[in-house]
BADO-451670 format. One record per residue (C-alpha): residue number from 1; residue in one letter; x, y, z. Coordinates in Angstrom, 3 decimals, decimal comma. Last residue first. Layout:
! BADO-451670
+-----+---+----------+----------+----------+
|   k | r |        u |        v |        w |
+-----+---+----------+----------+----------+
| NUM | a |        X |        Y |        Z |
...
+-----+---+----------+----------+----------+
This chain:
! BADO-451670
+-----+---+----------+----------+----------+
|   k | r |        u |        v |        w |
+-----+---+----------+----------+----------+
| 375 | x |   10,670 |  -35,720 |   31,989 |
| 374 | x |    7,211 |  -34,473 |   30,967 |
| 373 | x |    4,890 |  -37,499 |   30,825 |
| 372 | x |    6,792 |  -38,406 |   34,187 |
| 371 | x |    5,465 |  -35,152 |   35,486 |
| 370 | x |    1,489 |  -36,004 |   35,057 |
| 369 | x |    0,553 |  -33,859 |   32,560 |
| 368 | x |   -1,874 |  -31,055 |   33,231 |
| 367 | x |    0,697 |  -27,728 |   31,442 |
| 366 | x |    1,373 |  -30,443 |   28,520 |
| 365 | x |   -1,875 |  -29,346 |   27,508 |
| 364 | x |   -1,494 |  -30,824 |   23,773 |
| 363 | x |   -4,248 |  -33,110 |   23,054 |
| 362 | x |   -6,203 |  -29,577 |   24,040 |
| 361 | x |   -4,618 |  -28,450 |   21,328 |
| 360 | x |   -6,388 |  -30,721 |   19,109 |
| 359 | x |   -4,377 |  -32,356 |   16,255 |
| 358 | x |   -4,935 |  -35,817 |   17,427 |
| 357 | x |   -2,491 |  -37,944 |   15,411 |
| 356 | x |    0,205 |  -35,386 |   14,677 |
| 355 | x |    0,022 |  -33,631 |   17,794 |
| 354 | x |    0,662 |  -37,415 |   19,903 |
| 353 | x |    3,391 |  -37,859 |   17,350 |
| 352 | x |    5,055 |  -34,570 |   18,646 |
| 351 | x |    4,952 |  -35,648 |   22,110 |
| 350 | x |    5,659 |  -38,735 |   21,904 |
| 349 | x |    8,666 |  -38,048 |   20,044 |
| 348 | x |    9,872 |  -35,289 |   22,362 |
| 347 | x |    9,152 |  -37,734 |   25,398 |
| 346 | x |   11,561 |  -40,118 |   23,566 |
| 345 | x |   14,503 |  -37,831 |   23,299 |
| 344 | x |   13,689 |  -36,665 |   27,021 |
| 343 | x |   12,615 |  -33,066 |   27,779 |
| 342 | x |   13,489 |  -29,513 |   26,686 |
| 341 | x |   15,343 |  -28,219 |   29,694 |
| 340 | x |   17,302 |  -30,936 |   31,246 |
| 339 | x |   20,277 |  -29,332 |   31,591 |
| 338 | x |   23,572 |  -30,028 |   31,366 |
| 337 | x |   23,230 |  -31,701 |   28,462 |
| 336 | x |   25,556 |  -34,810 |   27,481 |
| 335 | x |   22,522 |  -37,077 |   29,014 |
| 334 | x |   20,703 |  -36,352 |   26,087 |
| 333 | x |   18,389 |  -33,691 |   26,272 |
| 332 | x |   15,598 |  -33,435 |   23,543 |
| 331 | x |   15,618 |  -33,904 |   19,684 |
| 330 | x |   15,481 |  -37,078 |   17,781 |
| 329 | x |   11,350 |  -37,419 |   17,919 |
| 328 | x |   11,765 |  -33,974 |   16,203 |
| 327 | x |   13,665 |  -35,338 |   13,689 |
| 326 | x |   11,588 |  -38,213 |   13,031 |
| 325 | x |    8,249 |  -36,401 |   12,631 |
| 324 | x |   10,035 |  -33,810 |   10,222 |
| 323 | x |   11,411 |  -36,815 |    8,173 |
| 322 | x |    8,161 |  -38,390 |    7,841 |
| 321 | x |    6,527 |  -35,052 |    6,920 |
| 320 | x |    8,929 |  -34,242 |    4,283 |
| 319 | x |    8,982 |  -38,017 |    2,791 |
| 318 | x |    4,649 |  -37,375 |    2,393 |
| 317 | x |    5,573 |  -34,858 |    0,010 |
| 316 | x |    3,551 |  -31,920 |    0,884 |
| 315 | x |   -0,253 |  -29,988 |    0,765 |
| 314 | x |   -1,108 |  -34,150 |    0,106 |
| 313 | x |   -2,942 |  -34,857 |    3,443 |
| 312 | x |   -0,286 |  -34,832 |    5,484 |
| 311 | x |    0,259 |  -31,172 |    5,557 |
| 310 | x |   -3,019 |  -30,936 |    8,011 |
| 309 | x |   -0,992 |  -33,108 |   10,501 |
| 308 | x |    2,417 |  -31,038 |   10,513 |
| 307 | x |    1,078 |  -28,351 |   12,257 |
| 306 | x |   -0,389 |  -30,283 |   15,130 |
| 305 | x |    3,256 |  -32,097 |   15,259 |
| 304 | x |    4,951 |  -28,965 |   15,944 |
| 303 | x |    1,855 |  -27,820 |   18,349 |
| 302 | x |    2,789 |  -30,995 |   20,260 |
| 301 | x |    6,826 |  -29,835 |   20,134 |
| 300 | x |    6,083 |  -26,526 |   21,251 |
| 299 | x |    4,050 |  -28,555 |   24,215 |
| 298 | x |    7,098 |  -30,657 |   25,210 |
| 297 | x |    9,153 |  -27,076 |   25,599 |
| 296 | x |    6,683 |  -25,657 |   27,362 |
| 295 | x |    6,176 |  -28,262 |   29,929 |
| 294 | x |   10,136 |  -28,439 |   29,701 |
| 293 | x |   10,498 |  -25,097 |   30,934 |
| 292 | x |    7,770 |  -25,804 |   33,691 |
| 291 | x |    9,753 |  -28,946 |   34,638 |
| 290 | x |   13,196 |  -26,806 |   35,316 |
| 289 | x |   11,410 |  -24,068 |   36,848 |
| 288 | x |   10,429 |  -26,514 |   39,721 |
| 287 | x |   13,708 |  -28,099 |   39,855 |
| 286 | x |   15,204 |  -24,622 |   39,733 |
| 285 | x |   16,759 |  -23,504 |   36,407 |
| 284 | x |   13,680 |  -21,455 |   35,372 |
| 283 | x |   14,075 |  -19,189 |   38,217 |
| 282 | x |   12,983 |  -19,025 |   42,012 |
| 281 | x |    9,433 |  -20,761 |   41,552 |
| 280 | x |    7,650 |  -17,937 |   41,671 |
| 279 | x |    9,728 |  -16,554 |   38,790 |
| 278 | x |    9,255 |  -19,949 |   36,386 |
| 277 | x |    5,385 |  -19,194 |   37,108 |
| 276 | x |    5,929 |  -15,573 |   35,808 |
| 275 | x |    8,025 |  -17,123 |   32,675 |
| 274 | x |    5,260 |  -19,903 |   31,919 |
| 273 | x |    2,479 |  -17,094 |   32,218 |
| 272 | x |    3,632 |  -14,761 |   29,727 |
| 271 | x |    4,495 |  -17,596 |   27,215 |
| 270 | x |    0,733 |  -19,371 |   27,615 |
| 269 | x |   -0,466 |  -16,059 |   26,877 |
| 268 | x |   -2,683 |  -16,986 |   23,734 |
| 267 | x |   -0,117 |  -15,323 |   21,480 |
| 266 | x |    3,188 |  -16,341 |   22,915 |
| 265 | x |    1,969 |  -20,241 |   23,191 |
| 264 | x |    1,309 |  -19,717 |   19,590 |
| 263 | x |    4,610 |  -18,328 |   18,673 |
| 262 | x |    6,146 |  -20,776 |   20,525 |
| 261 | x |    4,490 |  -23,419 |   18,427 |
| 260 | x |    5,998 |  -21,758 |   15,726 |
| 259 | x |    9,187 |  -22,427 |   17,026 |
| 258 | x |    8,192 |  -26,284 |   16,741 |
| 257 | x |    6,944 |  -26,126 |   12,957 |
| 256 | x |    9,719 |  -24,078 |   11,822 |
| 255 | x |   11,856 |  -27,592 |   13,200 |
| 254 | x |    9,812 |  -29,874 |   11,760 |
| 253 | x |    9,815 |  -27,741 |    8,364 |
| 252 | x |   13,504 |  -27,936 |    8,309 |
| 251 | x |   14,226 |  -31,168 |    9,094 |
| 250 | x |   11,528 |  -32,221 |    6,368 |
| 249 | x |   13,270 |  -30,078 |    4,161 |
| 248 | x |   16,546 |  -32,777 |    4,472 |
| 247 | x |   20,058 |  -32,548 |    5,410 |
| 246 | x |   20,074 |  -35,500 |    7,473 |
| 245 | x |   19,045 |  -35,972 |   10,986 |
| 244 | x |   19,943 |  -39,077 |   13,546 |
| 243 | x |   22,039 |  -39,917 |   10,485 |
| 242 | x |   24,393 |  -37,116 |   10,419 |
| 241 | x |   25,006 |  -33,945 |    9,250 |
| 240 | x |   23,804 |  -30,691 |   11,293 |
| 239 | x |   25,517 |  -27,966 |    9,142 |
| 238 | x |   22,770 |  -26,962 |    7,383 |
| 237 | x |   21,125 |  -26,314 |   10,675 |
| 236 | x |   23,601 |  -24,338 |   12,275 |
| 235 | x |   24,511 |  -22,542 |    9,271 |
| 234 | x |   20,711 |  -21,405 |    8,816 |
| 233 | x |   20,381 |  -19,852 |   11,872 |
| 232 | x |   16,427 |  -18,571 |   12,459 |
| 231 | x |   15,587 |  -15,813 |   14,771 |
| 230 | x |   11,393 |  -16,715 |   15,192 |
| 229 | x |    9,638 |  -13,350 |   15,915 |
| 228 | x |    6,670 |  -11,970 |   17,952 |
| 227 | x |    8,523 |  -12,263 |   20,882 |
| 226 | x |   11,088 |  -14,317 |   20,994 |
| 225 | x |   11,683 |  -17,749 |   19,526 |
| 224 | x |   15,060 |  -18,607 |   19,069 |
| 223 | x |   16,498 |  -21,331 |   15,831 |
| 222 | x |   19,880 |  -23,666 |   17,082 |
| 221 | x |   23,268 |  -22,294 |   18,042 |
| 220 | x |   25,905 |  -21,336 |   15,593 |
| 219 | x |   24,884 |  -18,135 |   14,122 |
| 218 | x |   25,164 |  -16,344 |   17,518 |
| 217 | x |   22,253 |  -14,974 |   19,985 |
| 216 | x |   22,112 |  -12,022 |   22,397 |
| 215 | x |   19,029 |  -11,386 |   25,035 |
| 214 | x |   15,688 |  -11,943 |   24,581 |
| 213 | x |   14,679 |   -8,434 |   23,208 |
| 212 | x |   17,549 |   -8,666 |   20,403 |
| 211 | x |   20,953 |   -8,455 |   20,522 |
| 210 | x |   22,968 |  -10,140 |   17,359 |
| 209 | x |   26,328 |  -12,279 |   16,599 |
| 208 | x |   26,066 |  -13,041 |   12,771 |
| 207 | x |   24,157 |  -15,247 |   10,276 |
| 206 | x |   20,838 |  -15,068 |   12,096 |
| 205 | x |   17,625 |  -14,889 |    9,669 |
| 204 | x |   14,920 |  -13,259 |   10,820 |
| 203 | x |   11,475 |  -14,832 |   10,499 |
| 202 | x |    7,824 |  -12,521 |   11,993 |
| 201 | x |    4,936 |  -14,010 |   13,260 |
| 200 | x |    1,694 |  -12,853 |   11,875 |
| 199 | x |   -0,809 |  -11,216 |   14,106 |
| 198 | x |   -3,452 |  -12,840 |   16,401 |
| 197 | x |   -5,555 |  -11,762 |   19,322 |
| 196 | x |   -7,499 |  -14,552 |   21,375 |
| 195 | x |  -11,403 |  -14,854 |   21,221 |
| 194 | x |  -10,905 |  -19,130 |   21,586 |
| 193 | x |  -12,645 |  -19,471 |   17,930 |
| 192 | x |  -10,551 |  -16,692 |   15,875 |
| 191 | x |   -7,377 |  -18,265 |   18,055 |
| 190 | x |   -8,540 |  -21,056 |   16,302 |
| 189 | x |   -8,995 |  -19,597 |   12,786 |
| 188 | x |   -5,433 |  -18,182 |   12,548 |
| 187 | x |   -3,787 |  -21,532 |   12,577 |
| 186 | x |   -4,074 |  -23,114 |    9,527 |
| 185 | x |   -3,696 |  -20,269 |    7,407 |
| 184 | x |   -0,949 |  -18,764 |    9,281 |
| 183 | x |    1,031 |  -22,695 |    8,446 |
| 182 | x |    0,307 |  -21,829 |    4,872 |
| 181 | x |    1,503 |  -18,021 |    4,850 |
| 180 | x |    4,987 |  -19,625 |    7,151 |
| 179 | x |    6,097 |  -22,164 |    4,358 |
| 178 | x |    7,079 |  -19,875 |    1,674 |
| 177 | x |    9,230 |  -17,746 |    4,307 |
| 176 | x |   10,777 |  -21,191 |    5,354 |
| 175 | x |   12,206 |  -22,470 |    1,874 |
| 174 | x |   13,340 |  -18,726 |    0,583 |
| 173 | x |   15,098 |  -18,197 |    3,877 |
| 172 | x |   16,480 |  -21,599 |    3,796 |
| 171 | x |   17,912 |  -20,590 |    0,209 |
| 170 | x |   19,043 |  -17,396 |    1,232 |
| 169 | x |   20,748 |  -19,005 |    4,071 |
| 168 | x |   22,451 |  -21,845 |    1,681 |
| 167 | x |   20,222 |  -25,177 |    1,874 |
| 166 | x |   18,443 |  -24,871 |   -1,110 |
| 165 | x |   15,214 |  -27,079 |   -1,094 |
| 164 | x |   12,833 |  -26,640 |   -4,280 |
| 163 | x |   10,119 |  -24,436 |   -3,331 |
| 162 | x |    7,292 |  -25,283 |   -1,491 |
| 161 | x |    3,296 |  -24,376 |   -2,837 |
| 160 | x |    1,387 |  -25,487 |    0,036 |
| 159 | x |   -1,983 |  -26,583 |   -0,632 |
| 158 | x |   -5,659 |  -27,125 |   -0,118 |
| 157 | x |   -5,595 |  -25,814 |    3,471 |
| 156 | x |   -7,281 |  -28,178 |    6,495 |
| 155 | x |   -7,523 |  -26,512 |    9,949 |
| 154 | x |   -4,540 |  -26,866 |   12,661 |
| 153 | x |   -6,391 |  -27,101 |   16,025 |
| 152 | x |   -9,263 |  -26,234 |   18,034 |
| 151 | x |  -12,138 |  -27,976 |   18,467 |
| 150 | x |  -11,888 |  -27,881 |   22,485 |
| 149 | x |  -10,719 |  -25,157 |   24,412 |
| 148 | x |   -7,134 |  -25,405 |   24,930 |
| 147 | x |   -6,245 |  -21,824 |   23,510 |
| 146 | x |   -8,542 |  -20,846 |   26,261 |
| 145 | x |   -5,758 |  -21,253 |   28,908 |
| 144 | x |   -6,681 |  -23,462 |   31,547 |
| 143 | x |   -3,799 |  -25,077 |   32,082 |
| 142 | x |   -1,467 |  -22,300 |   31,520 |
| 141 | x |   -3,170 |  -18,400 |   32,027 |
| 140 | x |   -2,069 |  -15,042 |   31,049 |
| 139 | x |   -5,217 |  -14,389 |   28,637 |
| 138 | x |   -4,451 |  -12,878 |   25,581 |
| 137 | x |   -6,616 |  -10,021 |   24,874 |
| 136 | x |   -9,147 |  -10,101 |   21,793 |
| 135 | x |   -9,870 |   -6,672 |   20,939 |
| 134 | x |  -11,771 |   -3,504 |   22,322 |
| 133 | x |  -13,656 |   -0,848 |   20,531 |
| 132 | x |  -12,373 |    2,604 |   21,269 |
| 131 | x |  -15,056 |    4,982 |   22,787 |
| 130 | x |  -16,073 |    7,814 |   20,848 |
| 129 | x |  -15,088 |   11,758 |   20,885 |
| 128 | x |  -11,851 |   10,617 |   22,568 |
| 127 | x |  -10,834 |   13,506 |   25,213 |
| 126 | x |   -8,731 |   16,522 |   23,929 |
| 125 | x |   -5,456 |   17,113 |   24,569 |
| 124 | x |   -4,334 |   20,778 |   24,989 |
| 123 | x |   -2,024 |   23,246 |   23,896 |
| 122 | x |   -0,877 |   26,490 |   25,399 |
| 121 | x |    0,303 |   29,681 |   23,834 |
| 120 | x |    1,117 |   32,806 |   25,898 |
| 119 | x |    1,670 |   36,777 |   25,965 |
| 118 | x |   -0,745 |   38,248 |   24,380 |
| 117 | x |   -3,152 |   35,434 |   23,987 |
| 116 | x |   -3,325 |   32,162 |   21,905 |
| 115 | x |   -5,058 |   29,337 |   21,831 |
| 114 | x |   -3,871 |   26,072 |   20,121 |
| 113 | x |   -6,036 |   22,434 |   19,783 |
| 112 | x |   -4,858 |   19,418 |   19,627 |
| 111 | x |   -6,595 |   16,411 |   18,707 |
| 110 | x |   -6,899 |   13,100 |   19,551 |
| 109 | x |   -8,280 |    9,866 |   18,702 |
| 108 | x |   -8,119 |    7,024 |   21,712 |
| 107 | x |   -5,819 |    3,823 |   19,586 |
| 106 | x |   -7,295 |    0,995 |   18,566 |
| 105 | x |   -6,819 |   -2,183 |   20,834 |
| 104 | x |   -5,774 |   -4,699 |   18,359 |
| 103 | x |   -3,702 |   -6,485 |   20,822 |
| 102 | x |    0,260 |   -5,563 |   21,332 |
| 101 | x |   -0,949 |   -3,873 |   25,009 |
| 100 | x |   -1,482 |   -7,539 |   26,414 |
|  99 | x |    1,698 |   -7,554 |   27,723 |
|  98 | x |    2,022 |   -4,521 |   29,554 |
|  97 | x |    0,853 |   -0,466 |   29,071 |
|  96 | x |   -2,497 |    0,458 |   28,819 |
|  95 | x |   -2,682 |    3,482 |   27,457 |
|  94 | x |   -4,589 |    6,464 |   28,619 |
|  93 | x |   -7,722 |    8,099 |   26,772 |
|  92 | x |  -10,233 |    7,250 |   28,950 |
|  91 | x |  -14,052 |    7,642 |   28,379 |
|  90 | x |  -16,726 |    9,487 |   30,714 |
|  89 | x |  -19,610 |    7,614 |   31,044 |
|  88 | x |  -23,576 |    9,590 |   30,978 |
|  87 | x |  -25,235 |   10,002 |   33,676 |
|  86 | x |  -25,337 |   13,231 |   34,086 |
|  85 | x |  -24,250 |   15,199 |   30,667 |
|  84 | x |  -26,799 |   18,265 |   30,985 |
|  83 | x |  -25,967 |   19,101 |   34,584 |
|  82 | x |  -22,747 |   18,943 |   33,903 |
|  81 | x |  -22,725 |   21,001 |   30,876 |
|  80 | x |  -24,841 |   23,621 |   33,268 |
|  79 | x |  -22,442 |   23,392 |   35,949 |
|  78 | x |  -19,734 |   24,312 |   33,516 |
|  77 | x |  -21,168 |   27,505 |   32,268 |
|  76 | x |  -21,112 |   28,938 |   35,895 |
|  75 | x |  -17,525 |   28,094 |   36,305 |
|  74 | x |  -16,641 |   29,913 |   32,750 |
|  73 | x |  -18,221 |   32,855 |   34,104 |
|  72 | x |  -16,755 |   32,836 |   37,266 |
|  71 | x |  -13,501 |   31,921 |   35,937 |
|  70 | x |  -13,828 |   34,582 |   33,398 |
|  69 | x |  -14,378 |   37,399 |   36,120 |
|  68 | x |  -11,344 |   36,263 |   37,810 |
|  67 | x |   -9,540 |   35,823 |   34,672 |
|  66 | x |  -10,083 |   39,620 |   34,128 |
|  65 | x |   -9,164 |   40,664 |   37,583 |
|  64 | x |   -6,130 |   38,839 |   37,175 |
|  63 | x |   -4,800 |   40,161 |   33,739 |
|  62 | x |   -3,193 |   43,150 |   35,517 |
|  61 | x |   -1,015 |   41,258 |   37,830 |
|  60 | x |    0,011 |   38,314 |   35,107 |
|  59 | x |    2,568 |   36,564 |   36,851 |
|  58 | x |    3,916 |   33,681 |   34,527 |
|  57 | x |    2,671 |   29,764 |   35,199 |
|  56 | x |    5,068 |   27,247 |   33,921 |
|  55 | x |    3,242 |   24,680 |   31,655 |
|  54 | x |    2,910 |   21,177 |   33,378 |
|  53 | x |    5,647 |   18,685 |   32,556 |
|  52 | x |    4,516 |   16,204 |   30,070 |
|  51 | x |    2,786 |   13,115 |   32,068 |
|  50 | x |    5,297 |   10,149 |   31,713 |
|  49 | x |    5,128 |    7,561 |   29,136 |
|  48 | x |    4,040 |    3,686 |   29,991 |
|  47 | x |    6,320 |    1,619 |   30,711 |
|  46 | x |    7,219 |   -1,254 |   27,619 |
|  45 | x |    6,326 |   -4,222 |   27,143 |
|  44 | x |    6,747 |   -7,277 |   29,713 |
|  43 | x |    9,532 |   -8,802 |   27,664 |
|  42 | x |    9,325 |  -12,629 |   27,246 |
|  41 | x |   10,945 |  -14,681 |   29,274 |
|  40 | x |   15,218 |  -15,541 |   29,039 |
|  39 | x |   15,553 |  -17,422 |   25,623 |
|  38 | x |   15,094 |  -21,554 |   24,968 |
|  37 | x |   17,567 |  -23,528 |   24,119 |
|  36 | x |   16,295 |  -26,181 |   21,249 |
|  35 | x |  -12,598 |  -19,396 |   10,349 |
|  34 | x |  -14,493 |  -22,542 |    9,551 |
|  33 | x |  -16,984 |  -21,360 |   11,678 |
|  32 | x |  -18,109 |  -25,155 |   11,811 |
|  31 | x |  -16,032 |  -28,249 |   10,594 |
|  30 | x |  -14,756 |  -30,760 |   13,464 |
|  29 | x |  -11,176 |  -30,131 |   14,053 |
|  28 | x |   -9,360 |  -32,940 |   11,858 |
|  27 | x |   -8,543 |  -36,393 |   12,660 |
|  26 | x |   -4,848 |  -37,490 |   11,888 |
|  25 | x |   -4,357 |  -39,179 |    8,464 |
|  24 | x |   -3,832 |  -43,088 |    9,127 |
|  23 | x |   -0,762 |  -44,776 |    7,941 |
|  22 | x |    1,171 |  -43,091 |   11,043 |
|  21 | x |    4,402 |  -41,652 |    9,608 |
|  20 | x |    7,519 |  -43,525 |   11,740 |
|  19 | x |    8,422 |  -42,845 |   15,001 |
|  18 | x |   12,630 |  -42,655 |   15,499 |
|  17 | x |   14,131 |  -45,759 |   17,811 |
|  16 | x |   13,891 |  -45,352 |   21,914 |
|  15 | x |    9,963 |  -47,316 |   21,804 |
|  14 | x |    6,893 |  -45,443 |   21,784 |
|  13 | x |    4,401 |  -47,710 |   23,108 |
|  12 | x |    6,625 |  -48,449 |   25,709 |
|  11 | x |    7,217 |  -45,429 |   26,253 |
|  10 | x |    3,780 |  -44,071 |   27,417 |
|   9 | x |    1,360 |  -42,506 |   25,118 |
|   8 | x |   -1,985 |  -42,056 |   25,688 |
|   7 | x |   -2,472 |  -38,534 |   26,562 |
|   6 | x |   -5,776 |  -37,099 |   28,285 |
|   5 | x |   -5,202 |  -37,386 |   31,553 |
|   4 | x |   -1,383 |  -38,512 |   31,167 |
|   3 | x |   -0,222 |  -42,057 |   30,254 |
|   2 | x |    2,025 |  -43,168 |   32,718 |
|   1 | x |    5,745 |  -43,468 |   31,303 |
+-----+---+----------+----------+----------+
């Protein structure tokens, strides 16, 4: 294929057979603040709550006068608060409800406060006494989203303490959950850099039939990323003998490596904007759609490889990263698949190599390819 813009890496250079582990360690972000199907899109969050009902108003003929003469007095005092406070910005107290709603955004305070009379009790929501401080949003963008900027990638740890490979569920479990604190590490101080929110992703472990936001999932299909969490099957994957890819960590890690991607398309609000372009284009199975999921897809696979590239350097057994490389470069849509989704075998494996090397996101904007560097 043509290289793209910024992505040397046609086929020829990459031929049919698995990639092997570069004998060079991938550059590194320069030091400064050191700070396969995929599920239906993302959820949009949830609607905001409704106004509570107003209070029902009871006839009180021989309060009126009173109120009258309280209204007047209490209309009187207003003008001179108002008079006091021009000028000055009112805050907001309401929610913003949507995608971008999961950022650290804290919360308006609010009290309540109860008066009582002789007949009726009423209670009231008082304004925020201070302004709440705003957080990184994610910005609903592809292309140009900031998670591309440049100097950003996976950042150097010292280690990664792994324990010995068990491949029973508890024993994936065990493998995965001690991998996910190192690859947070290397992660968390780009989206630090690009201003975008971050949180921990989450790892379930699918052994039955299940219903989450995404849709329903069995034990027998390959890991789901949705948001906020990766659903992990461990009998798939320990079942997956052959020797395209073995029962080996380094399958494992590859393939924690690639949902995790998702994780970070889902933070910077590459995810968000994927699924609305997929809509324009009348559903993700349309030709159209069909290239946009693989855009994705490819660029999971980038961030895969990315992730991989600070492990290199002695955090793991070298035979772990080989194998995760080669796996990955063994995953895509064969012409068995009905769809193609996730992109060709050997676009996967230039694609994740092309991570590896460079480990810069912006090495990774599958969203400017040319289409051939996506097929």
């Amino acid at each position: 294929m043509a290289a793209p813009q910024q992505h040397p890496m046609s086929p020829q250079q990459h031929p049919a057979g698995p990639p092997q582990l570069p004998p060079m360690a991938p550059p590194q972000p320069p030091p400064a603040a050191w700070g396969p199907p995929p599920g239906p899109p993302p959820g949009w969050g949830p609607a905001p709550m409704p106004y509570p009902p107003l209070p029902r108003q009871k006839s009180k003929g021989p309060l009126v006068a009173v109120l009258v003469v309280g209204f007047l007095v209490l209309s009187v005092a207003a003008i001179g608060i108002i008079a006091a406070n021009r000028g000055s910005k009112s805050t907001s107290d309401s929610a913003n409800a949507g995608y971008d709603s999961y950022t650290y955004t804290p919360e308006p305070t609010t009290t309540t406060t109860t008066t009582t009379s002789e007949t009726e009790t009423s209670s009231r929501r008082s304004a925020s006494t201070s302004t709440p401080k705003a957080g990184p949003k994610a910005v609903i963008a592809l292309g140009d989203n900031p998670i591309h900027a440049a100097g950003l990638g996976a950042f150097n740890i010292d280690g990664c303490a792994l324990p010995a490979m068990d491949y029973s569920p508890a024993g994936q479990d065990r493998f995965l959950r001690a991998s996910l604190p190192c690859i947070e590490s290397m992660w968390k101080p780009s989206f630090e850099r690009a201003n975008l929110p971050y949180q921990p992703v989450e790892l379930v472990m699918v052994t039955s039939q299940i219903t989450n936001t995404c849709g329903s999932m069995g034990p027998d299909r390959t890991a789901m990323y949705c948001d906020g969490t990766i659903y992990w099957t461990p009998n798939h994957y320990a079942n997956e003998q052959g020797s395209a890819n073995p029962n080996h960590p380094g399958k494992y890690l590859g393939q924690l490596a690639h949902e995790y991607g998702h994780h970070i398309q889902w933070l910077s609000g590459i995810l968000r904007a994927s699924s609305q372009a997929q809509y324009e284009k009348g559903g993700w199975d349309t030709p159209e759609g069909l290239d946009l999921n693989r855009r994705k897809e490819l660029q999971a696979t980038c961030f895969g490889g990315m992730t991989l590239a600070p492990l290199s350097h002695g955090a793991v057994p070298g035979d772990v990263i080989s194998v995760a490389l080669t796996d990955a470069g063994n995953r895509g849509d064969y012409p068995i698949y009905p769809n193609r989704d996730h992109g060709a075998p050997e676009k996967n494996a230039a694609w994740v190599n092309h991570g590896f090397k460079n480990n810069e996101t912006s090495a990774c904007n599958t969203w400017v390819a040319s289409a051939a560097d996506v097929s």
